[in-house]
N, C-alpha and C positions, 0 to 999 in steps of 0.2 A: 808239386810239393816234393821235399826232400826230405823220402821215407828215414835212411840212412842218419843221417841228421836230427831229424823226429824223435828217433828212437834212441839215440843217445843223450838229449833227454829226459825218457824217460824215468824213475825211480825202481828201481829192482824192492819188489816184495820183499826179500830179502835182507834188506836193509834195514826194515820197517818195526821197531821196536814201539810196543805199547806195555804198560804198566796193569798187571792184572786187577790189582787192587784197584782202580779206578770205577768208580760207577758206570753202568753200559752205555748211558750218551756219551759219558766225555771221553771212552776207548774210540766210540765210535767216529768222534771230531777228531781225536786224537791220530786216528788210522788217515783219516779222512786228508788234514792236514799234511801229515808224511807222504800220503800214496800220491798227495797232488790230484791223482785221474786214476779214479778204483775201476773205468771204464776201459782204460790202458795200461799195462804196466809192464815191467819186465820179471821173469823169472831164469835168474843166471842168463845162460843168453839166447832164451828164447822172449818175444814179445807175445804176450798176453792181449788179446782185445778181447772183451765182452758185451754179446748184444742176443737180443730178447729174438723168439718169434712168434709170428700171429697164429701158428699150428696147434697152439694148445700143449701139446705134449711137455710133462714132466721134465726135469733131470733123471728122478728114477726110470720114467718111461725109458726116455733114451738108453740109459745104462742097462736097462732090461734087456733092452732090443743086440744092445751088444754082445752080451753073455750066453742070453739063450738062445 
């Protein structure tokens, strides 16, 4: 696979305009459509990938663990 490649087409977050006024599904479809892959994305020129893990642990857990 050709990461390189891949990743230019990704969609930069960036780019991603939604309409406040819209009801929260149709922001949601709305993003959803633009982002293409809310699992992948770009931010300026880093790539963004996002995945779960089976550890249990929070976001804030995490962020705790860094701070304190």
């Amino acid at each position: 696979m050709n990461t390189d490649r891949n990743n230019k087409d990704l969609v930069d977050i960036n780019d991603v305009r939604v309409d406040p006024t819209l009801p929260k599904e149709e922001r949601i479809t709305e993003y959803i459509r633009q982002i293409k892959d809310p699992y992948r994305f770009k931010c300026g020129k880093f790539v963004v990938s996002v995945s779960f893990s089976d550890n249990g642990l929070t976001l804030e857990d995490c962020i705790a663990g860094i701070i304190l």
